[in-house]
Backbone as CSV, one residue per row, in Angstrom:
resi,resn,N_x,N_y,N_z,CA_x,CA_y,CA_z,C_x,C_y,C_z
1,UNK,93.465,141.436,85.230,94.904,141.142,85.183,95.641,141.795,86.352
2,UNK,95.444,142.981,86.805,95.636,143.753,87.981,95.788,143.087,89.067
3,UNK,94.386,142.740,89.489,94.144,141.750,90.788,94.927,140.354,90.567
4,UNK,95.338,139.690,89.434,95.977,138.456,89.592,97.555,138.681,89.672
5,UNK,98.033,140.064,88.879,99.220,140.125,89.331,99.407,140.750,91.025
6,UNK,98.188,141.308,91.521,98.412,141.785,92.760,98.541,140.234,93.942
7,UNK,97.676,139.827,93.818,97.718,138.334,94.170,98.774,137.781,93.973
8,UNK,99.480,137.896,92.923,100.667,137.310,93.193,101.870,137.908,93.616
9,UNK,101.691,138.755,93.882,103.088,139.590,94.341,102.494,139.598,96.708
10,UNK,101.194,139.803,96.403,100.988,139.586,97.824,101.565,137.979,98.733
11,UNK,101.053,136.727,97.976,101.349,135.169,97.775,102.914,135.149,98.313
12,UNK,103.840,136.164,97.039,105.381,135.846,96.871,105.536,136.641,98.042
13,UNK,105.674,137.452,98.818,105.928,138.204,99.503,105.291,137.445,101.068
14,UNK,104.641,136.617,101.277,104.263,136.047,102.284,105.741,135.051,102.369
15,UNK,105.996,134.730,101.568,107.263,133.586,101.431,108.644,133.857,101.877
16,UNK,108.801,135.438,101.376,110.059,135.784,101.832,110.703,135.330,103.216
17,UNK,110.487,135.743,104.677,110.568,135.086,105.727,111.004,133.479,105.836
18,UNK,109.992,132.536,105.484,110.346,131.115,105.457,111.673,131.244,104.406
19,UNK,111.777,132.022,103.311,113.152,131.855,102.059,114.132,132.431,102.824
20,UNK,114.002,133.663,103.439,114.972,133.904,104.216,115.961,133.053,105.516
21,UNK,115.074,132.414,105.891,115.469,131.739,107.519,115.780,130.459,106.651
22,UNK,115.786,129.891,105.527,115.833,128.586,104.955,117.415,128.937,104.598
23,UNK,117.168,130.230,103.685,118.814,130.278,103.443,119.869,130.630,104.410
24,UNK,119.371,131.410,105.583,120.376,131.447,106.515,120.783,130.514,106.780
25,UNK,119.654,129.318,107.375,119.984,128.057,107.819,121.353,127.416,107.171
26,UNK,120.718,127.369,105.471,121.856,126.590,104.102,123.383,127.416,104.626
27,UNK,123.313,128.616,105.097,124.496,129.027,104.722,125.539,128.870,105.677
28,UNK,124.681,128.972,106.915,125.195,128.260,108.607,125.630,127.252,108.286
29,UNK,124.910,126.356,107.381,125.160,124.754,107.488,126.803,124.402,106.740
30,UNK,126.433,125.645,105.744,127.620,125.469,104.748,129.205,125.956,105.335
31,UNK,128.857,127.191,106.082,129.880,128.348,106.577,130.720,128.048,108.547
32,UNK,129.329,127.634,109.058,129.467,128.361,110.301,129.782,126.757,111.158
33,UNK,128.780,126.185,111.027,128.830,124.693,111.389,130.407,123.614,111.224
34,UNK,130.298,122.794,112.934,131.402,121.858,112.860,130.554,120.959,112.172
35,UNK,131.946,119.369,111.520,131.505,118.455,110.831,130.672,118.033,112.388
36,UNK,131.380,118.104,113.524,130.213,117.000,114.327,128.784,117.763,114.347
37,UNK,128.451,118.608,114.186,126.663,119.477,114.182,126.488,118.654,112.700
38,UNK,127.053,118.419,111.807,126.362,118.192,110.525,126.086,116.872,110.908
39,UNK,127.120,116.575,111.602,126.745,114.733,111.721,125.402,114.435,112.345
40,UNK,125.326,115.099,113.485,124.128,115.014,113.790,122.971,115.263,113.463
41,UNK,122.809,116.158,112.361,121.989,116.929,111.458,121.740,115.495,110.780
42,UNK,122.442,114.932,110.489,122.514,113.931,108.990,121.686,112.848,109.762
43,UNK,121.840,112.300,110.998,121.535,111.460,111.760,119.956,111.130,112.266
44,UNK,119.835,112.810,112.658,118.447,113.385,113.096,117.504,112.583,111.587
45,UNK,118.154,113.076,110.630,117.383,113.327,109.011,116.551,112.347,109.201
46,UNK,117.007,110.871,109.459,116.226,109.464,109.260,115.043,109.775,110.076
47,UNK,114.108,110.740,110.647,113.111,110.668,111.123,112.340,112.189,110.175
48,UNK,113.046,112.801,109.036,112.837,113.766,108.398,110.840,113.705,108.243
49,UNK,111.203,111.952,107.463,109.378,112.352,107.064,108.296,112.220,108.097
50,UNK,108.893,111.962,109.207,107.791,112.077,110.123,107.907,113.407,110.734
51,UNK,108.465,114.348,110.961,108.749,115.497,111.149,108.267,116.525,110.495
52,UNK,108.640,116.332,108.956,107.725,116.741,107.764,106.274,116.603,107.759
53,UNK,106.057,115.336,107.460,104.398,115.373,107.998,103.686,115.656,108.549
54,UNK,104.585,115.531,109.564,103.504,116.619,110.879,103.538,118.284,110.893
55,UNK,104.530,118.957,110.247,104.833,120.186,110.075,104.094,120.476,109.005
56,UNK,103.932,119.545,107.832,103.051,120.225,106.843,101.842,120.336,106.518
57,UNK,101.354,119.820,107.406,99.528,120.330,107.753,99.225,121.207,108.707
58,UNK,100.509,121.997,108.676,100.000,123.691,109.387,99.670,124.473,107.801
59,UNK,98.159,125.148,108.014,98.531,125.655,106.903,98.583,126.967,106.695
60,UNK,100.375,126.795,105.770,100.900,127.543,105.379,101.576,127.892,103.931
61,UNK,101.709,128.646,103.416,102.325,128.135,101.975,103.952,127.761,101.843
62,UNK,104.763,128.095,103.226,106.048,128.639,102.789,107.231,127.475,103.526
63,UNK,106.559,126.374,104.139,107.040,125.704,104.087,107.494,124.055,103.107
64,UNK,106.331,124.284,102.364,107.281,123.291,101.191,107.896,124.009,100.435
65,UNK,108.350,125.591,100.563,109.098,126.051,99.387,110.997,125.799,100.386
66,UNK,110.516,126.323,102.013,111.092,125.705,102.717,112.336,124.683,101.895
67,UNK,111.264,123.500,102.286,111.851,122.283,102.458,112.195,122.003,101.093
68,UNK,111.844,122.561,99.975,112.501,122.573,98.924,113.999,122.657,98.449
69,UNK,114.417,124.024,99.102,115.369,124.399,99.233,116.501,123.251,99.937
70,UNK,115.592,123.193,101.060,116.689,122.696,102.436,116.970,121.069,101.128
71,UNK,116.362,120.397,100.390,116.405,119.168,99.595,117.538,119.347,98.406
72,UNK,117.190,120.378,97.741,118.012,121.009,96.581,119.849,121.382,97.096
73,UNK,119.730,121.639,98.607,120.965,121.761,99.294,121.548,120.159,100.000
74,UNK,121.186,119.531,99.767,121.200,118.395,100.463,120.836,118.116,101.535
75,UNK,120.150,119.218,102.529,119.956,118.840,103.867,118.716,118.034,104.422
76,UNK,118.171,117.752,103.797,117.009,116.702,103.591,116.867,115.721,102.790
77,UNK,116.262,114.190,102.950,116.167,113.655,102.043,114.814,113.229,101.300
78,UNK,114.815,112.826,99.942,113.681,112.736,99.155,112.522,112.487,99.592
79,UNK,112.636,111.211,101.001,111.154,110.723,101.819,110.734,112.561,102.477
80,UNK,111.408,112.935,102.821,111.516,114.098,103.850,110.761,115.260,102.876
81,UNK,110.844,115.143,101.518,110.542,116.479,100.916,109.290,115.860,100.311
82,UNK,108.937,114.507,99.994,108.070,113.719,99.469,106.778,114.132,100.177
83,UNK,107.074,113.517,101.978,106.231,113.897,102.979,105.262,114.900,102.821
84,UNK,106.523,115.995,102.972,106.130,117.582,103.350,105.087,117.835,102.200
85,UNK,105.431,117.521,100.679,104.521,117.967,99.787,103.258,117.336,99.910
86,UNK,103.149,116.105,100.030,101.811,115.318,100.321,101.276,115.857,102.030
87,UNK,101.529,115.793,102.512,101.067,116.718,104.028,100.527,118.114,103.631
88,UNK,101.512,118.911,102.816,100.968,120.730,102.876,99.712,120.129,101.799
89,UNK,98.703,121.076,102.490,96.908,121.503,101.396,96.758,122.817,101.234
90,UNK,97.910,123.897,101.304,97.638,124.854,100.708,96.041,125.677,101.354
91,UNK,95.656,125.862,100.414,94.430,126.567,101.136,93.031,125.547,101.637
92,UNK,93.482,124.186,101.458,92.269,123.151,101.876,91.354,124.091,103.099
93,UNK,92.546,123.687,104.458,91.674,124.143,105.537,91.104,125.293,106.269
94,UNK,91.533,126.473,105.196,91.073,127.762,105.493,89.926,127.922,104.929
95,UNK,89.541,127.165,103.836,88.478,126.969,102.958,87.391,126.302,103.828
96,UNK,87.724,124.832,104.539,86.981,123.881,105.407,86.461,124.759,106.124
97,UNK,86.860,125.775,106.909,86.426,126.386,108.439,85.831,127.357,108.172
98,UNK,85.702,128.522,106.882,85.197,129.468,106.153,84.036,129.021,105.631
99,UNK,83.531,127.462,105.228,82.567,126.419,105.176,81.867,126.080,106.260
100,UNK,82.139,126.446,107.220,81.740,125.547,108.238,81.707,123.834,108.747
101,UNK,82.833,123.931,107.664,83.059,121.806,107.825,83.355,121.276,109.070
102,UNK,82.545,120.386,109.600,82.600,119.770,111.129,84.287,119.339,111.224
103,UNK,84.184,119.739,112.489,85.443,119.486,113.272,86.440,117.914,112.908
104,UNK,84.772,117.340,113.234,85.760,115.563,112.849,85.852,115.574,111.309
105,UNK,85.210,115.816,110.272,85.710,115.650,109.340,86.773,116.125,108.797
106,UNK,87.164,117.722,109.245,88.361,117.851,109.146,89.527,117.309,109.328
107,UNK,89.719,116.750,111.128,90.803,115.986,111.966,90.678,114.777,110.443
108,UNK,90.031,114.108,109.894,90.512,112.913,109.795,90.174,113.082,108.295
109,UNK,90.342,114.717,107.566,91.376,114.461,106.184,92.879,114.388,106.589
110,UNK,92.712,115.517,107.461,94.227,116.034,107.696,95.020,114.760,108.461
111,UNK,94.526,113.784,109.362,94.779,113.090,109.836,95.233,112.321,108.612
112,UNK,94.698,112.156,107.934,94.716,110.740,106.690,95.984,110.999,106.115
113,UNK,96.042,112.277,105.474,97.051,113.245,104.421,98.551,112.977,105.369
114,UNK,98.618,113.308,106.960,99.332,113.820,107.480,100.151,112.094,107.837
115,UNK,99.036,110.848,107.620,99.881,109.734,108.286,99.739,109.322,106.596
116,UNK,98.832,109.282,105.670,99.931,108.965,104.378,101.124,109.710,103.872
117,UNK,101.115,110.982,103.955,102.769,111.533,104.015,103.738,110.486,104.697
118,UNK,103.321,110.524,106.019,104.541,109.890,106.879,105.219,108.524,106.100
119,UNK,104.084,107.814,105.725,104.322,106.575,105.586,105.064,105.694,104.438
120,UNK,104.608,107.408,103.181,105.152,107.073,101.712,106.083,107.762,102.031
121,UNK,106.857,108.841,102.541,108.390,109.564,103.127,109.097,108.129,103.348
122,UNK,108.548,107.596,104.223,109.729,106.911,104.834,110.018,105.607,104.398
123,UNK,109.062,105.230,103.210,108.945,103.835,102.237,109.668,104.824,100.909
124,UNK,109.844,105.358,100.788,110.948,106.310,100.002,112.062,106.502,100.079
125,UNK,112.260,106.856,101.490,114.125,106.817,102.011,114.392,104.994,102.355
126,UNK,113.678,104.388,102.938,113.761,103.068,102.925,114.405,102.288,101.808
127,UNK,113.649,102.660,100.221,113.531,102.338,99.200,115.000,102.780,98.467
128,UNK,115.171,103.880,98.589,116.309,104.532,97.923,117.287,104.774,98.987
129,UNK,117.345,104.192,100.040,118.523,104.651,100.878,119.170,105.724,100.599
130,UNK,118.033,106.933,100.442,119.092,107.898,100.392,119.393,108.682,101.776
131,UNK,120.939,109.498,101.938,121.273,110.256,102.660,121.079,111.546,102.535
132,UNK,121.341,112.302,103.582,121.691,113.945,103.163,123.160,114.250,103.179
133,UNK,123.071,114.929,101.920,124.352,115.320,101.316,124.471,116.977,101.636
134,UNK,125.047,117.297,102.628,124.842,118.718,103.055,126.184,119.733,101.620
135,UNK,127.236,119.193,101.483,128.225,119.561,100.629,127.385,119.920,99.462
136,UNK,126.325,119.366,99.233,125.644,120.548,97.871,124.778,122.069,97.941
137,UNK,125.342,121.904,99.363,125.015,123.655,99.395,125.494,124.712,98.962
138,UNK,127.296,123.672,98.783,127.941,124.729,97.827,127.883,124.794,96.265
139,UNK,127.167,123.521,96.108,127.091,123.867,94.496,125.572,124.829,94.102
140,UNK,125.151,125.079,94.987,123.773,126.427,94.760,124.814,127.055,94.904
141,UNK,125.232,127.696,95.989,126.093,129.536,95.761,126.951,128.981,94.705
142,UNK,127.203,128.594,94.442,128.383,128.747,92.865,127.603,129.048,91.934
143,UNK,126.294,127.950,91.526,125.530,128.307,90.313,124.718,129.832,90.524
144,UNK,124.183,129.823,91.755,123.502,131.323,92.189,124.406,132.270,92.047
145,UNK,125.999,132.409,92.160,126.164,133.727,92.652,126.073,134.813,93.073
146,UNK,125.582,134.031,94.633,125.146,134.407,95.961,125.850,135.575,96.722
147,UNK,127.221,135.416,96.046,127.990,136.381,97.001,128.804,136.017,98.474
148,UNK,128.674,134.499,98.805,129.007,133.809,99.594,129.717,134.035,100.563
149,UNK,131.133,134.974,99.699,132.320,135.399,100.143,132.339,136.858,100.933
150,UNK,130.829,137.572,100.988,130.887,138.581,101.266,130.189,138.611,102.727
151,UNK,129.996,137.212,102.852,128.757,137.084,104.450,127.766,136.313,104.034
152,UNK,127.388,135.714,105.409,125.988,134.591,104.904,124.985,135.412,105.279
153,UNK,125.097,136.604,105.479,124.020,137.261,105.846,123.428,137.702,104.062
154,UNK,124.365,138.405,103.612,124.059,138.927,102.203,123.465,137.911,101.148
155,UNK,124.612,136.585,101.696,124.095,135.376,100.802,122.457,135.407,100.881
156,UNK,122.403,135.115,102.313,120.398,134.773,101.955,120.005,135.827,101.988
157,UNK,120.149,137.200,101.700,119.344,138.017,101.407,119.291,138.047,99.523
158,UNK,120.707,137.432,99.155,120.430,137.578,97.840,119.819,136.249,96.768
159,UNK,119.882,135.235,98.014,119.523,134.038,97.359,117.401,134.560,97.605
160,UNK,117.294,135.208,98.650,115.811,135.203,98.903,115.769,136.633,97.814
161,UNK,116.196,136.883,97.247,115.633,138.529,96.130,115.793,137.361,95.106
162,UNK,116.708,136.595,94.487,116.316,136.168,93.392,115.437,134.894,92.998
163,UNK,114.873,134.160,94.247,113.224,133.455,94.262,112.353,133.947,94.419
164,UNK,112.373,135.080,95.657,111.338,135.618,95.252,110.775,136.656,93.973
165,UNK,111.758,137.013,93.323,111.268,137.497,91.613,110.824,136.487,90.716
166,UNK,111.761,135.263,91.213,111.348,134.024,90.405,110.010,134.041,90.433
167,UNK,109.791,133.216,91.691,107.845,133.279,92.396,107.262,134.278,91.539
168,UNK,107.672,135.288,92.106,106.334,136.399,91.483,105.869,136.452,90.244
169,UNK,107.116,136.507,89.350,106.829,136.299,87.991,106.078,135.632,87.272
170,UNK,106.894,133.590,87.644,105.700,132.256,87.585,104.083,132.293,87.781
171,UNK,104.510,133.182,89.258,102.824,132.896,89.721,101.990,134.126,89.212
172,UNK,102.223,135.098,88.836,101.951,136.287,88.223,101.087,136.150,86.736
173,UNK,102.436,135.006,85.740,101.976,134.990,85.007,100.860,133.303,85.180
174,UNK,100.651,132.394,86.139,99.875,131.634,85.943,98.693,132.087,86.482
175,UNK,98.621,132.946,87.273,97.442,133.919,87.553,96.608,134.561,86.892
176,UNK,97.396,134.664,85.635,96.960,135.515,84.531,95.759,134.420,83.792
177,UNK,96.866,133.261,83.365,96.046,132.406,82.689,95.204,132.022,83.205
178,UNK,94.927,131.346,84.429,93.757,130.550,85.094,93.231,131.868,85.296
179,UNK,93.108,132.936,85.395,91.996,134.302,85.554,91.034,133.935,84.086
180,UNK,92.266,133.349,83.062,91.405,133.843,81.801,90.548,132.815,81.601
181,UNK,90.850,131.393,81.867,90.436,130.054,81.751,89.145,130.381,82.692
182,UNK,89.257,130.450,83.883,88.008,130.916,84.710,88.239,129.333,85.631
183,UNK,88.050,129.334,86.730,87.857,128.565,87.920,87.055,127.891,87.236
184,UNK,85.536,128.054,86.918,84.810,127.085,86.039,84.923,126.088,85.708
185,UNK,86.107,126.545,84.667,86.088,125.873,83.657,87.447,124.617,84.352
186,UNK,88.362,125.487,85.016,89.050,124.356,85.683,88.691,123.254,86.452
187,UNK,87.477,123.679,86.998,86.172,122.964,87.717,85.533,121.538,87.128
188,UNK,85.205,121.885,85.923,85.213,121.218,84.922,85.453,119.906,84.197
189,UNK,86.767,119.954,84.672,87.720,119.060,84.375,87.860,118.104,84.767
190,UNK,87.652,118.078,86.432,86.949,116.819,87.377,85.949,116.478,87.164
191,UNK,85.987,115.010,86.674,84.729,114.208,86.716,84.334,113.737,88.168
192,UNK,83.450,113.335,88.256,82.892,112.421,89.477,82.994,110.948,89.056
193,UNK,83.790,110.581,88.832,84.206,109.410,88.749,85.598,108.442,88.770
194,UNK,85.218,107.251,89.332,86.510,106.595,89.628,87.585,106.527,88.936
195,UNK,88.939,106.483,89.583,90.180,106.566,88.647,90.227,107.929,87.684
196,UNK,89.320,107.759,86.672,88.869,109.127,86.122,89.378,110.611,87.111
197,UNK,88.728,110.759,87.945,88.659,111.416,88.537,89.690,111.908,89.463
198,UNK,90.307,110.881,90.036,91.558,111.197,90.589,92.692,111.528,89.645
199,UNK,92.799,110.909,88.756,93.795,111.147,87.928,93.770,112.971,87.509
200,UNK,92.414,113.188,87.327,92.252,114.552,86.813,92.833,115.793,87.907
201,UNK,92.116,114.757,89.087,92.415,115.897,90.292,93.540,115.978,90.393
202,UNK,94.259,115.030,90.332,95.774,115.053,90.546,96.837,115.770,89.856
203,UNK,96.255,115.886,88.344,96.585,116.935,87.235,96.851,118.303,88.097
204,UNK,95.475,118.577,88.111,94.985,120.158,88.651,95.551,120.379,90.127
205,UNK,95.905,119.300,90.975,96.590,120.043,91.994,98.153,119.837,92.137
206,UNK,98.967,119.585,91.084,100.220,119.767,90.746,100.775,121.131,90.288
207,UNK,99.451,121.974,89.870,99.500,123.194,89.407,99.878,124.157,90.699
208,UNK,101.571,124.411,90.588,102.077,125.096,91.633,101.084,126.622,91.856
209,UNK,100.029,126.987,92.432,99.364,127.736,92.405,98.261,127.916,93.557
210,UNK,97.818,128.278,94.701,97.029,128.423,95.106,95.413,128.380,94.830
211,UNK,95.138,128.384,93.530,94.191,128.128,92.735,93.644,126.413,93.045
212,UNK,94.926,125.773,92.762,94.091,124.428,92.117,93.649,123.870,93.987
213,UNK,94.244,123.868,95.046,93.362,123.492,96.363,92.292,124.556,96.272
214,UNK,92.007,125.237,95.875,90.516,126.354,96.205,89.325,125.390,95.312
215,UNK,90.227,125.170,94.141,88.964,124.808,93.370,88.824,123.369,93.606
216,UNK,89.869,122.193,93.876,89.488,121.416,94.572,88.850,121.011,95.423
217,UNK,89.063,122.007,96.249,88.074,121.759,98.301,86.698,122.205,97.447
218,UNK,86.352,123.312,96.961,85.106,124.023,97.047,84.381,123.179,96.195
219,UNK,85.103,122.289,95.093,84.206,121.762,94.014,83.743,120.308,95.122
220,UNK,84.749,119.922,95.979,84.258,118.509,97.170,83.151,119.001,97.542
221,UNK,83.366,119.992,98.019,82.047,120.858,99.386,80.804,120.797,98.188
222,UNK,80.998,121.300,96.749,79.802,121.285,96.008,79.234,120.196,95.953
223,UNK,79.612,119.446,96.651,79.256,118.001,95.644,79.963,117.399,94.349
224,UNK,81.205,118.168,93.371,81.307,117.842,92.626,82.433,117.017,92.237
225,UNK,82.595,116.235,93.108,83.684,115.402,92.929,83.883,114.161,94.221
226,UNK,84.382,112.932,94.022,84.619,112.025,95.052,85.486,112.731,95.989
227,UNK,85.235,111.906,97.068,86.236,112.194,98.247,87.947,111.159,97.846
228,UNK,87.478,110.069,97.147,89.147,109.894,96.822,89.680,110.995,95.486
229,UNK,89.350,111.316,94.714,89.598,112.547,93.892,89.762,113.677,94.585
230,UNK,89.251,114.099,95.392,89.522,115.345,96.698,90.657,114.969,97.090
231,UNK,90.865,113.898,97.174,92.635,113.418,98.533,93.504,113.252,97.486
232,UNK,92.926,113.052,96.652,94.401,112.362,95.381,95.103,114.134,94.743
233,UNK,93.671,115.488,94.910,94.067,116.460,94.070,95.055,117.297,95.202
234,UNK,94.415,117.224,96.705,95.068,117.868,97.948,96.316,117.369,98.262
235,UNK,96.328,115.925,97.958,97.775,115.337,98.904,98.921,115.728,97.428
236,UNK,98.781,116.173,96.343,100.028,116.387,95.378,100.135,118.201,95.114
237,UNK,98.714,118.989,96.022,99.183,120.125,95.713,100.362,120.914,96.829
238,UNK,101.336,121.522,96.790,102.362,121.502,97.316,102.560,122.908,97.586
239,UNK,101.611,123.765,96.693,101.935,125.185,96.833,103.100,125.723,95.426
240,UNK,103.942,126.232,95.943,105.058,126.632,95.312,106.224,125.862,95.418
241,UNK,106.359,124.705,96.458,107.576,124.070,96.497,107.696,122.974,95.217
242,UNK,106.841,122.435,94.066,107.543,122.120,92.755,108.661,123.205,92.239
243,UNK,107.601,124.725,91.768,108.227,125.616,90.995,109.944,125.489,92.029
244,UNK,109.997,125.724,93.433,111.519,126.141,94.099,112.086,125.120,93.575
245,UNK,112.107,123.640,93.796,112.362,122.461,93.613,113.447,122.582,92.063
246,UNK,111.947,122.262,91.127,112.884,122.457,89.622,113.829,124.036,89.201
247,UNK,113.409,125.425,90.619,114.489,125.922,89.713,115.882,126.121,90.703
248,UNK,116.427,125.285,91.956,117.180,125.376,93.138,117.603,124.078,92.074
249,UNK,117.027,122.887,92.155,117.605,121.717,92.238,117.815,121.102,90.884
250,UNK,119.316,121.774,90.528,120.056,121.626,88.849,119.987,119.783,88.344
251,UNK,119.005,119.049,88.717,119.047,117.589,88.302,117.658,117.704,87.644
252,UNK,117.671,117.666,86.527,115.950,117.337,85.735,115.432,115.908,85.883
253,UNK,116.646,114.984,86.089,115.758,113.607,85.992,115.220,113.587,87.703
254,UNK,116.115,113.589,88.540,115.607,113.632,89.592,114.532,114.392,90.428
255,UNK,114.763,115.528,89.684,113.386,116.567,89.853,112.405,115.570,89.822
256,UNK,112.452,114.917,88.387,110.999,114.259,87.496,110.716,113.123,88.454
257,UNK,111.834,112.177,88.593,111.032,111.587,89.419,110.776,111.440,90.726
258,UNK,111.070,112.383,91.707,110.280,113.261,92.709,108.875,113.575,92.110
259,UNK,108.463,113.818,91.069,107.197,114.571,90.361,106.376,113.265,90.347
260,UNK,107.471,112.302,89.597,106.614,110.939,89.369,106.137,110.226,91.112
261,UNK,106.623,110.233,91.824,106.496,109.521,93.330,105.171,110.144,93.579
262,UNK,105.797,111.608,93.603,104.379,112.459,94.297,102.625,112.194,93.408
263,UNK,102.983,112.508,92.273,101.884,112.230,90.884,101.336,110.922,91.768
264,UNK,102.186,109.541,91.712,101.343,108.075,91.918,101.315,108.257,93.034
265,UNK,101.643,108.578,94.300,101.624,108.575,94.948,100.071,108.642,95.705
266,UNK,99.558,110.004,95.243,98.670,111.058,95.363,97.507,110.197,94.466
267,UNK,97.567,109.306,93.808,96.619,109.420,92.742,95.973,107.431,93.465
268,UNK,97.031,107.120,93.899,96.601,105.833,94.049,96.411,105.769,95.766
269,UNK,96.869,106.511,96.509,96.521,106.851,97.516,94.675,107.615,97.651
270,UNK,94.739,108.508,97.234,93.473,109.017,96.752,92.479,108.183,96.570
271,UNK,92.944,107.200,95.538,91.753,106.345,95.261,91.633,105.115,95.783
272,UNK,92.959,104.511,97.072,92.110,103.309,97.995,91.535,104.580,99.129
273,UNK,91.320,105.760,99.755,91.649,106.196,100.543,89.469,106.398,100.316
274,UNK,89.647,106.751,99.575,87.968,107.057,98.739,86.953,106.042,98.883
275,UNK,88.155,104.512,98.828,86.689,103.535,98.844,86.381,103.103,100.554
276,UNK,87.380,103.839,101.545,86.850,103.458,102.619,85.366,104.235,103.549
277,UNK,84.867,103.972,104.237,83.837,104.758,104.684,83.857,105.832,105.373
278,UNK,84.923,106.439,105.515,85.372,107.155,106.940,84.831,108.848,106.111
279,UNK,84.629,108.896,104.999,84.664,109.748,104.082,83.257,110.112,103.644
């Protein structure tokens, strides 16, 4: 229990930085900024998910918690945060190279992940014409009581102390449980088989946790699972940017179906992505 709460307080504490520079950003955007910088901000946005996509196959954990935020504030739109989550793999490729997984097979998961992000982002904002609504940055510092009025400096120092306790806590206590469940047994759970299989993976890598890409990649590398079940469990794990998502962004239906896009997204992607040969 030690080591999983240490793990998670090490995890949350990698994040701070990206939470910090995210909320400065929100608070510039909100405080400091003319309407013509926002305009252009708003303008830029329509190329968000290709921007996203390509940013989120660095891997890192702290930018879909990032882009969480920047979504929950309005400064991004849904294709844009859609992207980023299907692009980030969490610990996929630190795992690949610690494996010794050939060079090309790597380029052309990440390749795959990084141009299906792009493509379902921007058949998303297409779809929903949505904009960025930067004016809901002020409805976080109202519900946060951020301190707004005292400096945007304090603001994101106090908006980044009360996610990152959030984080630690969440992941602290899901650390706990999957310690007790055992990797195994989460292992488990994936079949090697079609549809089956993706669907499962897709379960297990929704699990805001660093866990579910470890046991994903390593159970591929075992042999124990398809390569479209591998893409369907990697392209929906996101890291921590669900958990920021549902607790920044005060809309439950819209949360959900952000959850729902990403879920089918990931799951039916996964499984034409599996029957081609490249894999």
């Amino acid at each position: 229990m030690l080591d999983s709460i240490l793990d998670a307080l090490l995890d949350s504490l990698r994040l701070v930085p990206f939470l910090f520079l995210t909320y400065l950003l929100m608070e510039l955007l909100e405080h400091k900024l003319s309407g013509r910088t926002l305009t252009a901000i708003h303008k830029a946005g329509q190329y968000g998910p290709a921007i996203g996509g390509l940013l989120g196959i660095v891997p890192q954990c702290g930018f879909s918690a990032a882009v969480a935020n920047l979504y929950a504030g309005g400064v991004v739109t849904r294709g844009t945060l859609i992207a980023v989550f299907l692009s980030t793999s969490d610990e996929m490729l630190p795992i690949f190279l610690s494996e010794n997984v050939g060079a090309a097979f790597i380029l052309k998961v990440v390749a795959v992940k990084a141009a299906a992000a792009i493509l379902v982002g921007f058949a998303v904002d297409w779809i929903s014409r949505q904009k960025p609504r930067a004016s809901a940055i002020h409805d976080i510092c109202l519900h946060e009581h951020c301190g707004c009025k005292q400096g945007i400096l304090r603001s994101a120092l106090m908006h980044t102390l009360q996610i990152f306790i959030f984080i630690f806590l969440l992941s602290a206590a899901m650390n706990v449980v999957i310690g007790f469940i055992g990797p195994e047994s989460l292992s488990n759970l994936i079949l090697n088989q079609p549809i089956v299989g993706e669907l499962l993976a897709a379960v297990v890598g929704l699990i805001p946790n660093c866990a579910s890409s470890v046991v994903i990649t390593q159970l591929y590398l075992q042999g124990g699972m398809r390569a479209g079940a591998m893409l369907s469990g990697l392209l929906v794990s996101s890291g921590v940017g669900l958990l920021i998502l549902f607790r920044m962004h005060h809309n439950l239906r819209d949360n959900l179906l952000t959850l729902a896009i990403l879920f089918i997204s990931g799951v039916a992607l996964g499984s034409l992505l599996g029957l081609l040969p490249i894999f």
